[in-house]
C-alpha positions in Angstrom: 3.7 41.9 -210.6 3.4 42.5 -207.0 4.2 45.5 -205.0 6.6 45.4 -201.6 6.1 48.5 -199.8 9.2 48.7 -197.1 10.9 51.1 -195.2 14.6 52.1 -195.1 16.8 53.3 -192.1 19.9 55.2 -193.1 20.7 55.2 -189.3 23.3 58.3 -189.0 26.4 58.8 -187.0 28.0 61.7 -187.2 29.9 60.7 -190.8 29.1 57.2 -191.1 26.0 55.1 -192.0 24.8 51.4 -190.7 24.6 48.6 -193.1 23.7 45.4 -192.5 24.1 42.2 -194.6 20.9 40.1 -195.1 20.6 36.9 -193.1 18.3 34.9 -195.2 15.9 34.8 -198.4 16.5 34.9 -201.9 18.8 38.2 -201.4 20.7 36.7 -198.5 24.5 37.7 -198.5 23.9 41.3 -200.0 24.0 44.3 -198.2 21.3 46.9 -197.7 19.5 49.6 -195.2 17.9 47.7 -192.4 14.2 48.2 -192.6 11.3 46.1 -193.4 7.6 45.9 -194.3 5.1 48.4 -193.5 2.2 46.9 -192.0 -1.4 47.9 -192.4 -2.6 50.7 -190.0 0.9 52.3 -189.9 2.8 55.2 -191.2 6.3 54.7 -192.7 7.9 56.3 -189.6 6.1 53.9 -187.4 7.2 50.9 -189.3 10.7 52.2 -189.4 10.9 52.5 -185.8 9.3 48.7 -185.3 11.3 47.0 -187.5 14.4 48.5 -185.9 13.5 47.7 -182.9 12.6 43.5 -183.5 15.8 43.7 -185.6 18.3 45.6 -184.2 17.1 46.0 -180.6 17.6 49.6 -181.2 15.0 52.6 -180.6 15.8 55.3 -183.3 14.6 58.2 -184.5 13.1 58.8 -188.0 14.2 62.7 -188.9 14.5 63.3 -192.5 12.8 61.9 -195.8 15.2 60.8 -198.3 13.7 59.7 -201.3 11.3 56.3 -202.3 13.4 53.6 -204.5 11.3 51.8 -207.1 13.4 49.0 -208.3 11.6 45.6 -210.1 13.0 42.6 -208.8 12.5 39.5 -210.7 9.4 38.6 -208.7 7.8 41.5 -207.3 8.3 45.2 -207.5 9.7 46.7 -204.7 8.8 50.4 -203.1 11.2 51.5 -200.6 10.9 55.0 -198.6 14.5 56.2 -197.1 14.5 58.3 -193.8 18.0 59.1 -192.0 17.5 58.4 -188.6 19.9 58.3 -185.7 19.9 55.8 -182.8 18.6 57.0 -179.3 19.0 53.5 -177.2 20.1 50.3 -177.9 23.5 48.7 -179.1 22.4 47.6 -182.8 22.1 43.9 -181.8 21.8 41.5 -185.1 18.9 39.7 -184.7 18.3 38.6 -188.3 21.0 40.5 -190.2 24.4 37.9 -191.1 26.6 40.9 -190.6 26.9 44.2 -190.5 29.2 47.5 -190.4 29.4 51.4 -190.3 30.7 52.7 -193.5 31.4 56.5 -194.3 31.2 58.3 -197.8 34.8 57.1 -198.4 34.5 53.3 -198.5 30.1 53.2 -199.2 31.0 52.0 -202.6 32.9 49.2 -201.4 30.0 47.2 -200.2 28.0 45.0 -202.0 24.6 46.5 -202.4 21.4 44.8 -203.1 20.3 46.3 -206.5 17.6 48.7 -204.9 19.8 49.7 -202.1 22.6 50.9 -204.2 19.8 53.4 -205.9 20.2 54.9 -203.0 23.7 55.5 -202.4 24.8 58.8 -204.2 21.8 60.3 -202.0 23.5 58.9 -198.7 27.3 60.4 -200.2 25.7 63.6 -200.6 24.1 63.8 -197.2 27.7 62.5 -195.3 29.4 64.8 -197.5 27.6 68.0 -196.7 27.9 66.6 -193.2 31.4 66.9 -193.4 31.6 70.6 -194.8 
């Protein structure tokens, strides 16, 4: 099976986190950390910052390492490396994403995770949460 290595921004404000909802492929409609590929030459962080950018118009910064998702898909096994970041310019325009929405550690569960994504979510409640205290 074939390995995806991607990237993962849980872009941070103050006690909320951006999701967006996927715009096309076989996973369109579900809901997930905005990211993509790593290409070759680059670190995670610099992929991260990329991807935001071409996707979101955005410029972030890449401050903490959360955790790397493995998660099989039926067609490829996916490898995902989380990083909160927080935005520094830009408006979050939705260049590919269908939708998308802030969502604090109160309603996170309410959203329709892709399968690997939601791997991720008790990670992303306990970082809001400790935010909060």
């Amino acid at each position: 099976m074939k390995t995806i290595q991607v990237v993962a921004a849980v872009i941070r404000d103050g006690n909320r986190v951006f999701t967006t909802q996927r715009g096309y492929g076989d996973l369109k409609g579900g809901w997930e950390f905005p990211g993509g590929k790593i290409e070759q030459g680059e670190t995670p962080q610099q992929a991260l910052v990329r991807e935001i950018e071409e996707e979101l118009d955005t410029e972030i910064k890449v401050e903490r390492y959360i955790d790397t998702i493995e998660y099989d898909y039926p067609t490829f096994h996916l490898s995902m490396q989380c990083f909160w970041c927080r935005v520094i310019e830009g408006n979050l325009v939705l260049k590919e994403a269908e939708d998308a929405k802030w969502v604090t550690a109160a309603d996170i569960d309410c959203v329709d995770w892709l399968p690997a994504d939601r791997l991720l979510i008790r990670q992303v409640k306990e970082g809001l949460q400790q935010s909060e205290e």
